[in-house]
N, CA and C atoms as an extended XYZ file, in Angstrom:
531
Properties=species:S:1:pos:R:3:atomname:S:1:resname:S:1:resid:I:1 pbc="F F F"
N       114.535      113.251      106.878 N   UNK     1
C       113.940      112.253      107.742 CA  UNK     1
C       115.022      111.613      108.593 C   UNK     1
N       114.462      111.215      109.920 N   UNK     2
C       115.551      110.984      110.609 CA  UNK     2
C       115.838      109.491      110.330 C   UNK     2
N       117.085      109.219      110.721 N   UNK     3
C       117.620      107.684      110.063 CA  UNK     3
C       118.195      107.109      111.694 C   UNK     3
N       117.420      106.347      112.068 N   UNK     4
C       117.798      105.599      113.056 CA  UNK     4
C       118.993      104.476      112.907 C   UNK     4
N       120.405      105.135      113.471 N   UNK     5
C       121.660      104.476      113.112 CA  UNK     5
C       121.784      103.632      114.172 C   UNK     5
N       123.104      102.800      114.416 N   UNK     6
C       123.194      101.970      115.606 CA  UNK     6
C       123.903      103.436      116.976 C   UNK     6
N       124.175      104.461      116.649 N   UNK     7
C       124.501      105.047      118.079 CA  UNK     7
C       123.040      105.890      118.786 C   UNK     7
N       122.727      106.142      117.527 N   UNK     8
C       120.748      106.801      118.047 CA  UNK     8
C       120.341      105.347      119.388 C   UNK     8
N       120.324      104.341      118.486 N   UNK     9
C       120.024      102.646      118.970 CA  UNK     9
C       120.624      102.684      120.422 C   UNK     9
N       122.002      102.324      120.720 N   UNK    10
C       122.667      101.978      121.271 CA  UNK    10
C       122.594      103.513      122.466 C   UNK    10
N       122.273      104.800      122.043 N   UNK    11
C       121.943      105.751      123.474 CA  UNK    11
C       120.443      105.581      124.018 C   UNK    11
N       119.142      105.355      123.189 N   UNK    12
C       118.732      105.005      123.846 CA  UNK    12
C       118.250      103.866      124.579 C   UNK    12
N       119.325      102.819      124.097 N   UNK    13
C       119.273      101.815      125.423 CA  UNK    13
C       120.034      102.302      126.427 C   UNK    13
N       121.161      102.879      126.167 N   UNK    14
C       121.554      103.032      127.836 CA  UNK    14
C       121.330      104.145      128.517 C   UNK    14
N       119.660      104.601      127.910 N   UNK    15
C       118.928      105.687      128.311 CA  UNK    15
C       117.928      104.896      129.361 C   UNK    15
N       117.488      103.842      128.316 N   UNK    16
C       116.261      102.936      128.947 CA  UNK    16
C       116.875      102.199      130.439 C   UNK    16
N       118.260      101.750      130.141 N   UNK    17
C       118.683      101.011      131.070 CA  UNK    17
C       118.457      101.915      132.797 C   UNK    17
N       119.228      103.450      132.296 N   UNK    18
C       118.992      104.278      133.216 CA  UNK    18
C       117.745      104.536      133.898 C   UNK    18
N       116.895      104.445      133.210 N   UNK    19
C       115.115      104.589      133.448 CA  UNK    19
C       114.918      103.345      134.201 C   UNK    19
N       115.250      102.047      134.029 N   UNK    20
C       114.812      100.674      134.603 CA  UNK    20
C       115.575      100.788      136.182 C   UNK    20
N       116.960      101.335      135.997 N   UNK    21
C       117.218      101.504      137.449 CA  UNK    21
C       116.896      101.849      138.082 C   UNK    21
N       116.085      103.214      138.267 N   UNK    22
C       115.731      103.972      139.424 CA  UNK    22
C       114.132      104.629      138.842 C   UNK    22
N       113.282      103.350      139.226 N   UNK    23
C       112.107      103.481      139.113 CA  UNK    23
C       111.326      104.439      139.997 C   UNK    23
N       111.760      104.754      141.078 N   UNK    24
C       111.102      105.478      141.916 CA  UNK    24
C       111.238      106.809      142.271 C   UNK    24
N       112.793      107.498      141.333 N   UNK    25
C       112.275      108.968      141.373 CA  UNK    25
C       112.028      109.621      139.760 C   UNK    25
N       110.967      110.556      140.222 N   UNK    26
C       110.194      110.784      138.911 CA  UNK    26
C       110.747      111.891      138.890 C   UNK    26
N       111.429      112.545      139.473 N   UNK    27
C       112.373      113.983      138.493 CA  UNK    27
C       112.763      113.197      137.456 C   UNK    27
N       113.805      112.014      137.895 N   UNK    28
C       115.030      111.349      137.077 CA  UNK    28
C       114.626      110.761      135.903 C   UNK    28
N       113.274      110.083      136.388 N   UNK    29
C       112.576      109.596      135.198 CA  UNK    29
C       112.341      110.845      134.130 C   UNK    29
N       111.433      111.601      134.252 N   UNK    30
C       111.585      112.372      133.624 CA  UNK    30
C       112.187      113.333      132.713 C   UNK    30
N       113.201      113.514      133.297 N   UNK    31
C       114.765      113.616      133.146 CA  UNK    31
C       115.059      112.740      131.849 C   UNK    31
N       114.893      111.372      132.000 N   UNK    32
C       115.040      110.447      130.966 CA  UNK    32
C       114.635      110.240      129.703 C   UNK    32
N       112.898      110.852      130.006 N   UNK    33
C       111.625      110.753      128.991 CA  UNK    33
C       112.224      111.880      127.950 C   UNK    33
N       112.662      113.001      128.735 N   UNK    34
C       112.547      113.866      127.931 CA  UNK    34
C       114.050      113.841      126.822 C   UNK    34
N       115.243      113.120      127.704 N   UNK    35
C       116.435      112.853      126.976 CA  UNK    35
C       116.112      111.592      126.071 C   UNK    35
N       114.891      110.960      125.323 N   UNK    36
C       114.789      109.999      124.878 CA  UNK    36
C       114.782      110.832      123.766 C   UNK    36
N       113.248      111.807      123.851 N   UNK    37
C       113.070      112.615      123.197 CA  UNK    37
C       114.112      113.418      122.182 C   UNK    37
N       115.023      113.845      122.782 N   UNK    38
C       116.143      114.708      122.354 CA  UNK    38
C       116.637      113.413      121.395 C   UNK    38
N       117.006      112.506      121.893 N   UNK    39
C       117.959      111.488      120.966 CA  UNK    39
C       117.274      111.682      119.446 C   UNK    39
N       116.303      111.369      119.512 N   UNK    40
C       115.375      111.066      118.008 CA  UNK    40
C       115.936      112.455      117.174 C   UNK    40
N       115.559      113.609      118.115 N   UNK    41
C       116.122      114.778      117.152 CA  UNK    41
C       116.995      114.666      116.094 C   UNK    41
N       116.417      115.069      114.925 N   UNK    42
C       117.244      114.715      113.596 CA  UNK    42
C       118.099      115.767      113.529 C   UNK    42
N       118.397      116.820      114.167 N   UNK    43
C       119.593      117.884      114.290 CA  UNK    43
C       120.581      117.888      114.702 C   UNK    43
N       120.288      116.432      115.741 N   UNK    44
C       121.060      116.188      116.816 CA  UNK    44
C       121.991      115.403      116.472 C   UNK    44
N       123.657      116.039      116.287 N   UNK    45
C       124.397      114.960      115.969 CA  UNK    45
C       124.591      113.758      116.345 C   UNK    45
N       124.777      112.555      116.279 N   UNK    46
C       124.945      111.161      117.145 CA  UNK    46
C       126.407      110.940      115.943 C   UNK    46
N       127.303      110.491      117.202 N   UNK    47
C       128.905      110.080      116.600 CA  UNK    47
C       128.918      109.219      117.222 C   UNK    47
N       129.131      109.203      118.467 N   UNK    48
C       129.522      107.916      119.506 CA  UNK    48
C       128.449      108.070      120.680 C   UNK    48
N       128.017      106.966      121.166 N   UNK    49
C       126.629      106.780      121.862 CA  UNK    49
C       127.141      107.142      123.394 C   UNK    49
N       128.463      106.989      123.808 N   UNK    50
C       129.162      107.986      125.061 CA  UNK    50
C       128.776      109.492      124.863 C   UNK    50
N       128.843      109.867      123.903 N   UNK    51
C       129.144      111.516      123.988 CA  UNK    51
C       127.700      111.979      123.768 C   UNK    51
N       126.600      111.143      122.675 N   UNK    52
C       125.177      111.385      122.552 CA  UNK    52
C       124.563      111.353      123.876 C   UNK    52
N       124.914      110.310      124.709 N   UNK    53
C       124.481      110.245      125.920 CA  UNK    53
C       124.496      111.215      126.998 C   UNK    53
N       125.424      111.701      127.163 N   UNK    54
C       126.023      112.867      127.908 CA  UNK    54
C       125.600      114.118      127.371 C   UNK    54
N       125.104      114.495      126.251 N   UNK    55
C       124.843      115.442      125.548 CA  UNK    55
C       123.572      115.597      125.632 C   UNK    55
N       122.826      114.535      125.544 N   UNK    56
C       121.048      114.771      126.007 CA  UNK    56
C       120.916      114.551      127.288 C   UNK    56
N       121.583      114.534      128.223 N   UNK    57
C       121.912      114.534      129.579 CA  UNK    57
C       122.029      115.947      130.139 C   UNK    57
N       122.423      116.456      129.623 N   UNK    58
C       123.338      117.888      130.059 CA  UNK    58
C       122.205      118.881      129.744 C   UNK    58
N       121.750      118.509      128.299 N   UNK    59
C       120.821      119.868      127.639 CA  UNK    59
C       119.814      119.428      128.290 C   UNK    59
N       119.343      118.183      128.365 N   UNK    60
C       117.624      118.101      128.961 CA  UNK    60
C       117.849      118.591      130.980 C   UNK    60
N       118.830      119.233      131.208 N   UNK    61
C       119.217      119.672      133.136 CA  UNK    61
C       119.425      120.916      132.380 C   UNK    61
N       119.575      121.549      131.526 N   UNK    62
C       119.851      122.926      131.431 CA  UNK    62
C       118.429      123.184      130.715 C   UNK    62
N       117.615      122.514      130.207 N   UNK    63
C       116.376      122.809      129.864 CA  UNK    63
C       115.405      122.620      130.947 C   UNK    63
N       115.500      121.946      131.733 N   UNK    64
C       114.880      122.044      133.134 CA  UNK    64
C       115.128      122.972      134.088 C   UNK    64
N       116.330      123.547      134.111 N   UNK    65
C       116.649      124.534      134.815 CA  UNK    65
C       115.885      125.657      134.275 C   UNK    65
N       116.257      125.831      132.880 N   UNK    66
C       115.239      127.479      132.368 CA  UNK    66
C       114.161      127.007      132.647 C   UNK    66
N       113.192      125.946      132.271 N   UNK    67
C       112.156      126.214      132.341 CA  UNK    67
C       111.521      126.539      134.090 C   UNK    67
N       112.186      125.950      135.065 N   UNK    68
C       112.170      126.403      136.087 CA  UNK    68
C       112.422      127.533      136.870 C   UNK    68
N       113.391      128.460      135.940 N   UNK    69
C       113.133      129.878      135.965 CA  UNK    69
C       112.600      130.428      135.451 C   UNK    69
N       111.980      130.039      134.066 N   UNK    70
C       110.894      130.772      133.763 CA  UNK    70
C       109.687      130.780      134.654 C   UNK    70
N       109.499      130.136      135.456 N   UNK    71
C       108.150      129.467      136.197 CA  UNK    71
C       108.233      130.253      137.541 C   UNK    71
N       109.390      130.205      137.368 N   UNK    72
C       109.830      131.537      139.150 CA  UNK    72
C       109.482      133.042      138.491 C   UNK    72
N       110.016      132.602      137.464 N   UNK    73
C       109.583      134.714      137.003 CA  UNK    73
C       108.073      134.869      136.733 C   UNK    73
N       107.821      134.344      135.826 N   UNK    74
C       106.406      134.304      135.911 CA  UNK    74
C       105.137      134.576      137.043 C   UNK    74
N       106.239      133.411      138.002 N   UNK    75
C       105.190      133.259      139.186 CA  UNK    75
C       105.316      134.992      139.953 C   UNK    75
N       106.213      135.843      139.832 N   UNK    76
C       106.456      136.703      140.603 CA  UNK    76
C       106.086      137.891      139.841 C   UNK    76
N       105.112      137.874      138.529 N   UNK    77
C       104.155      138.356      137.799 CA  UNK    77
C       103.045      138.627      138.148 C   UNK    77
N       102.807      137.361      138.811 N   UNK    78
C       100.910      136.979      139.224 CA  UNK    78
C       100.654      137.896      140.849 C   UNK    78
N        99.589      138.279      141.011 N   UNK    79
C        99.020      138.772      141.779 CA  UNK    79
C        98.718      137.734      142.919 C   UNK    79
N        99.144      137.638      144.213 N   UNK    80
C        98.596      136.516      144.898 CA  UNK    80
C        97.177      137.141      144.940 C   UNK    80
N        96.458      135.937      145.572 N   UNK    81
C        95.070      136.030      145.952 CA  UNK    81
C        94.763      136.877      147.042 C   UNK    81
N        95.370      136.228      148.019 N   UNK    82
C        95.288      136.870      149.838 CA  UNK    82
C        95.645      138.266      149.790 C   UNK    82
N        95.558      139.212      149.981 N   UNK    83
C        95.905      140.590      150.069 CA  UNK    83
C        96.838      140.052      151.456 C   UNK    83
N        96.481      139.731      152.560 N   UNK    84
C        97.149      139.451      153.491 CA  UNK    84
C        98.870      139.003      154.081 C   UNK    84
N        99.285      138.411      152.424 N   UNK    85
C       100.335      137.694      152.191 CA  UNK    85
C       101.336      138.413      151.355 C   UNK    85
N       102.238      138.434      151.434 N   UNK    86
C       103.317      139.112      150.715 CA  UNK    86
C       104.386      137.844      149.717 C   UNK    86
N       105.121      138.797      149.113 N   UNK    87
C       106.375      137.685      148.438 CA  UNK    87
C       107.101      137.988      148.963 C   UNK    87
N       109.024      136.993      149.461 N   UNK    88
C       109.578      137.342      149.890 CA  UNK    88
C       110.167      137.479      148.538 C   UNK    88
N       110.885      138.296      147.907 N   UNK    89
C       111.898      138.015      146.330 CA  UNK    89
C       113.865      138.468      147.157 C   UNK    89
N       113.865      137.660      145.850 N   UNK    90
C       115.540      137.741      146.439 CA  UNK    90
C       116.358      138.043      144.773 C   UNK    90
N       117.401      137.809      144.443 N   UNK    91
C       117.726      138.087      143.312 CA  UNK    91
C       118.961      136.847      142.728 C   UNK    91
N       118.387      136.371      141.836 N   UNK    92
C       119.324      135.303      141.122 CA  UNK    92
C       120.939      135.721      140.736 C   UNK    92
N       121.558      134.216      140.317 N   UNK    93
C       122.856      134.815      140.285 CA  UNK    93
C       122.825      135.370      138.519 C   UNK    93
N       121.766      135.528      137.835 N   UNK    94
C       121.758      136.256      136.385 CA  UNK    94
C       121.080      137.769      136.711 C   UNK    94
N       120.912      137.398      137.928 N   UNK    95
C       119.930      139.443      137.702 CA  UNK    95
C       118.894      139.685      138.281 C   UNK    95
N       118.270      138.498      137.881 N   UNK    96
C       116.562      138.382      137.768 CA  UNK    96
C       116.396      138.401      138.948 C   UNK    96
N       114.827      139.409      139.373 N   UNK    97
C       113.942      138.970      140.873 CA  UNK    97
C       113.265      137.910      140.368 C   UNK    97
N       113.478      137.287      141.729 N   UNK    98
C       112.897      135.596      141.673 CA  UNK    98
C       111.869      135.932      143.265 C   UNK    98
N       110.735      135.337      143.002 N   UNK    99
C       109.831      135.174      144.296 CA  UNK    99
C       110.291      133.971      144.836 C   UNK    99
N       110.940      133.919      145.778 N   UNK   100
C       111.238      132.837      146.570 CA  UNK   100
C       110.287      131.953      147.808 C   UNK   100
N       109.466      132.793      148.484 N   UNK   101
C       108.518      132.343      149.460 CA  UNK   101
C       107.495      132.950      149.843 C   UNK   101
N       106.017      132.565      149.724 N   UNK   102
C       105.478      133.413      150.032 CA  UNK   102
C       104.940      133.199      151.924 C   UNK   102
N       105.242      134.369      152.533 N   UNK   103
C       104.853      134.453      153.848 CA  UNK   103
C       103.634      135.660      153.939 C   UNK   103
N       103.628      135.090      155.877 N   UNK   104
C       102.053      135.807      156.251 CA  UNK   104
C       102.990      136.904      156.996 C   UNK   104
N       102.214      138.086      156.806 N   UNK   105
C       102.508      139.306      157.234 CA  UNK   105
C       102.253      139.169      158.551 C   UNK   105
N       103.156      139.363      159.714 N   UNK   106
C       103.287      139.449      161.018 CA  UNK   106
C       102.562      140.502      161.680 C   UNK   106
N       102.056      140.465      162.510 N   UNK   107
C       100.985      141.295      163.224 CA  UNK   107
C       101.384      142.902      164.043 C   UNK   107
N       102.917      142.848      163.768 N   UNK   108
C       103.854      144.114      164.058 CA  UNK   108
C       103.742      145.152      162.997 C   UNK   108
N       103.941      144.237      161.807 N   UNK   109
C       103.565      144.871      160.646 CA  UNK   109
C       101.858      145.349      160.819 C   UNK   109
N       100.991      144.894      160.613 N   UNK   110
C        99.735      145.397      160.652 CA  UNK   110
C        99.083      146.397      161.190 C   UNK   110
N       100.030      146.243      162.744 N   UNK   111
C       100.076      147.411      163.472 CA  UNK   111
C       100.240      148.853      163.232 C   UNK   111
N       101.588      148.570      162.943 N   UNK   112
C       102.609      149.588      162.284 CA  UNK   112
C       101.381      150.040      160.998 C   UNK   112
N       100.998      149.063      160.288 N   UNK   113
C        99.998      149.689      158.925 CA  UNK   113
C        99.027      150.563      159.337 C   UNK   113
N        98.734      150.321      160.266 N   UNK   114
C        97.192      150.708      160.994 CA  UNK   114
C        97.664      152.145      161.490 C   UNK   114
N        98.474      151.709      162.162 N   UNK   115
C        98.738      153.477      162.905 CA  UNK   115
C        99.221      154.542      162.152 C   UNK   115
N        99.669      154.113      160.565 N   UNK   116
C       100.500      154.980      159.903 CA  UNK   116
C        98.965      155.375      158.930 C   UNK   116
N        98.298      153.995      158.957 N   UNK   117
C        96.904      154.852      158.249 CA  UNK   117
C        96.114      155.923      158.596 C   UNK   117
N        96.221      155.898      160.140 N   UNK   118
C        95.403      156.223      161.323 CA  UNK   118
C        95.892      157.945      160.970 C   UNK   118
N        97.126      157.998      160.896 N   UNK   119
C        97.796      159.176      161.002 CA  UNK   119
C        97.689      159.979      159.875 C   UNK   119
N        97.626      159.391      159.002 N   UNK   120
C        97.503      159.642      157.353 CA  UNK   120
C        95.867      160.380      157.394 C   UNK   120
N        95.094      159.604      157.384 N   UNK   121
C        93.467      159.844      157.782 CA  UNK   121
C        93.300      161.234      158.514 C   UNK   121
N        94.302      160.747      159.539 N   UNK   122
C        94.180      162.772      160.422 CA  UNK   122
C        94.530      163.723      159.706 C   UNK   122
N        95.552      163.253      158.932 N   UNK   123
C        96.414      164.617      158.625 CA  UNK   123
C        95.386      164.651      157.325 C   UNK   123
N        94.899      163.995      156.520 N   UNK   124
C        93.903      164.077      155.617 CA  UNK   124
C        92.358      165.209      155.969 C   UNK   124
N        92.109      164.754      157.636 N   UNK   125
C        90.977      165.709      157.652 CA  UNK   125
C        91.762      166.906      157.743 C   UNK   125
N        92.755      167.320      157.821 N   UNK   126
C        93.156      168.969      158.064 CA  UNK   126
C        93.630      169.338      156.911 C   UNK   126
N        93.739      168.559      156.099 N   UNK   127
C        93.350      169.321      154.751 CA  UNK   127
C        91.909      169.970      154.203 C   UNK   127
N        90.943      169.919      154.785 N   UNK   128
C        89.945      170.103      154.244 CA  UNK   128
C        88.514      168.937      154.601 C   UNK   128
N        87.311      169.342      153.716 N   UNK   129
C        86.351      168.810      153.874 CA  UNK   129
C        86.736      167.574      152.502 C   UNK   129
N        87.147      167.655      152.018 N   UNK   130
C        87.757      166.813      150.767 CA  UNK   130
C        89.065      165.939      151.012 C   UNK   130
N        89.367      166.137      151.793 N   UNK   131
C        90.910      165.170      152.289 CA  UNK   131
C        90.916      163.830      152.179 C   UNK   131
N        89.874      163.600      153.295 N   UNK   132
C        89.416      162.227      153.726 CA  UNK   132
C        88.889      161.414      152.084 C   UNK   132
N        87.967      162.119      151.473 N   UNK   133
C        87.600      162.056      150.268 CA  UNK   133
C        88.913      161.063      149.305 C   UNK   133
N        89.599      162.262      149.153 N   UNK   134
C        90.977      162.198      148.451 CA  UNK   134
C        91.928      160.873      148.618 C   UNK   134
N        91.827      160.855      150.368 N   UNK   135
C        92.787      159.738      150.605 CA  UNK   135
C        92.019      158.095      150.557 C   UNK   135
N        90.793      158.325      150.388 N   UNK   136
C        90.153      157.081      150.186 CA  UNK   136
C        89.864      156.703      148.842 C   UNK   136
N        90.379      158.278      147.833 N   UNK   137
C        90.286      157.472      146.249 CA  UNK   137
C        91.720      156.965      145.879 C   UNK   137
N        92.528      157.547      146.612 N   UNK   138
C        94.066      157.080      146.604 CA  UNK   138
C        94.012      155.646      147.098 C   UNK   138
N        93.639      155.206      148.096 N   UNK   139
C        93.421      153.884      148.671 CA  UNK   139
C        92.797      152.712      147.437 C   UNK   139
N        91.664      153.708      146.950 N   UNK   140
C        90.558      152.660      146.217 CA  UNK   140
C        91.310      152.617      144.627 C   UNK   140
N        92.869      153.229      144.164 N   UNK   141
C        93.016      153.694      143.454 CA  UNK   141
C        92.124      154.391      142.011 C   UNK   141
N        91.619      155.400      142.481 N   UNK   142
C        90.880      155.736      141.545 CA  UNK   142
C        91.544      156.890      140.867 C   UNK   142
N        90.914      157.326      139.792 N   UNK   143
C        92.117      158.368      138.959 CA  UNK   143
C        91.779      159.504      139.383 C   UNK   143
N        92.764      160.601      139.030 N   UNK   144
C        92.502      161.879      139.883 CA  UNK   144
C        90.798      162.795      139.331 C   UNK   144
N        90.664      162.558      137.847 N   UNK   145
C        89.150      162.993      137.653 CA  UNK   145
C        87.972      162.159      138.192 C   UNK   145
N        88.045      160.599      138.150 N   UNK   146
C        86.892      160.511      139.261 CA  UNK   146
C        87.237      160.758      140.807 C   UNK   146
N        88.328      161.282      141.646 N   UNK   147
C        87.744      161.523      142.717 CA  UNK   147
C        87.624      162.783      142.595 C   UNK   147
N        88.137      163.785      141.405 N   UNK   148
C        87.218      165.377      141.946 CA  UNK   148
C        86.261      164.918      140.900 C   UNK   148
N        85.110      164.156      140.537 N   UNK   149
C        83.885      164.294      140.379 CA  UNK   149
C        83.474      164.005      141.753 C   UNK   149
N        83.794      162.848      142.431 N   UNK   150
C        83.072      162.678      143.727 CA  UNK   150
C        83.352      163.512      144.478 C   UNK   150
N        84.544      164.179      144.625 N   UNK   151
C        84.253      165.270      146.164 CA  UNK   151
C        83.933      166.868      145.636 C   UNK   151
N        83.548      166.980      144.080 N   UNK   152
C        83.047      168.174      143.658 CA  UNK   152
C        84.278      168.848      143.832 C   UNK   152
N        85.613      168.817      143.457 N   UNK   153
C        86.265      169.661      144.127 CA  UNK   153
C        87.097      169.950      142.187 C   UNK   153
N        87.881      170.518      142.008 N   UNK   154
C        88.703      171.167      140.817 CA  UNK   154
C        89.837      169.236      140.517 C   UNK   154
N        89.809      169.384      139.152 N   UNK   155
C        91.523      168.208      139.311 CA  UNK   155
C        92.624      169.025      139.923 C   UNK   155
N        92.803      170.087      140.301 N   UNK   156
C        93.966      171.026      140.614 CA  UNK   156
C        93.797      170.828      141.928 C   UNK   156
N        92.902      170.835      142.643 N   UNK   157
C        92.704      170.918      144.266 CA  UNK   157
C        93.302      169.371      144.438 C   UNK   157
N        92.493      168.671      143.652 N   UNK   158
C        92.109      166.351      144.157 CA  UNK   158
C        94.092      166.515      144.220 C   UNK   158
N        94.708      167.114      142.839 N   UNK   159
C        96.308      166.497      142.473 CA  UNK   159
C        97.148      167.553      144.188 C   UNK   159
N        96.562      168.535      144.270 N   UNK   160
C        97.512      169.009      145.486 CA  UNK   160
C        97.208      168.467      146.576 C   UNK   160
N        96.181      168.218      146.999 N   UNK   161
C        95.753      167.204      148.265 CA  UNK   161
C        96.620      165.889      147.636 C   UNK   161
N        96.166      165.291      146.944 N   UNK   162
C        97.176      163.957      147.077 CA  UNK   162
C        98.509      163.958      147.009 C   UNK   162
N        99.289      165.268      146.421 N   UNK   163
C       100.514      165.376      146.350 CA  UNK   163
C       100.934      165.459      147.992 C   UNK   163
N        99.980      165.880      148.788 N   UNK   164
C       100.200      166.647      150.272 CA  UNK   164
C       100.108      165.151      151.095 C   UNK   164
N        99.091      164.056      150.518 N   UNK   165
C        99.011      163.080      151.305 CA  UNK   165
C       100.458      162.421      150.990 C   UNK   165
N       100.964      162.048      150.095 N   UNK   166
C       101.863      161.404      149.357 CA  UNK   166
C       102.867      161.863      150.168 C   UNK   166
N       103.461      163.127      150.174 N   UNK   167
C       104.750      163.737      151.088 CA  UNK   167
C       104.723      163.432      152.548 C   UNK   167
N       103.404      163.684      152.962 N   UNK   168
C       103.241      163.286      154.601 CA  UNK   168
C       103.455      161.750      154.771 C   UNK   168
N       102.371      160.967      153.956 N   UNK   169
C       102.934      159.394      153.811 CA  UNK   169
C       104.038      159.088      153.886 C   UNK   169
N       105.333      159.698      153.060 N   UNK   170
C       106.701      159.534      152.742 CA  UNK   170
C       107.332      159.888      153.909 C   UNK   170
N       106.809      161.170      154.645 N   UNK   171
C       106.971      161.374      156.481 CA  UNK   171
C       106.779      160.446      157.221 C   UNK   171
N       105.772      160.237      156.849 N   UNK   172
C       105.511      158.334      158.470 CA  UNK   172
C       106.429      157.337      157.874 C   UNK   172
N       106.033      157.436      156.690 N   UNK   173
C       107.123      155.646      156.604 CA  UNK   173
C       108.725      156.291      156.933 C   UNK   173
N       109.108      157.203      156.888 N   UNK   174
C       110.722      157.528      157.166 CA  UNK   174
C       110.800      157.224      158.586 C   UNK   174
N       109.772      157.493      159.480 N   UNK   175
C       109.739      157.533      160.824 CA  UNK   175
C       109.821      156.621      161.484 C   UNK   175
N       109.120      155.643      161.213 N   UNK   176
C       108.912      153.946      161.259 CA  UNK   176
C       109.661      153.630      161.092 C   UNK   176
N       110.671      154.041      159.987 N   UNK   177
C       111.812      153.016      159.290 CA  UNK   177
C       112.684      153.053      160.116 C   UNK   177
């Protein structure tokens, strides 16, 4: 059980004191609430109420920091809503992709999407009466046995048509690039 000594005492008053000063930003406050918290910790050594102080200071900004990268990784997990919108990600100084901003896809881009679909679609009908088929279960991602149930065609035919769309695809975007 924890034993409330005079340096437990004596940090969090000049925890509280810190809190009474700067009423108006609520990171800092917070910041505070949660280093109150830490003090009580019965694990937590308390020697001198200088060094306790500084010590639930330090860990409760390095516990805010992870949890704030956890919240960036996470977030760059989730599926946005908008199909329209992209992530920009960049890469932390530990490794990690971090989603940094999400922006609206520019209308150069769309373009560029459109005409490379456009092209894709053609080269799809000259594969066959099944092409078009093919490249719209690729789109809808569907697996290679339901689209040769829908275009009646073999899984051997659906996997070489899409292997054929896939290489030509890999042709336009090189071209563009």
């Amino acid at each position: 059980m924890l034993q409330l000594n005079e340096v437990r005492i004596e940090t969090m008053c000049r925890l509280y004191v810190k809190y009474i000063k700067r009423p108006w930003d609520g990171e800092y406050l917070d910041l505070l609430v949660t280093a109150l918290n830490l003090t009580l910790g019965d694990k937590r050594a308390a020697e001198a109420p200088d060094h306790l102080c500084r010590n639930v200071i330090r860990d409760v900004r390095r516990t805010i920091r992870r949890a704030h990268a956890n919240a960036r990784e996470q977030a760059a997990c989730r599926p946005l809503a908008d199909a329209a919108r992209r992530r920009v990600c960049s890469t932390s100084a530990d490794g990690a992709t971090v989603a940094e901003v999400i922006t609206h896809v520019i209308p150069e881009a769309r373009a560029v999407a459109a005409e490379t679909l456009q092209d894709a679609r053609a080269f799809a009908r000259t594969l066959g009466s099944h092409g078009s088929a093919c490249l719209q279960g690729m789109l809808d991602m569907m697996t290679v046995v339901d689209c040769a149930v829908q275009t009646q065609r073999s899984t051997a035919t659906v996997e070489w048509t899409r292997r054929a769309l896939r290489q030509h695809a890999k042709t336009l975007i090189s071209i563009t690039a």
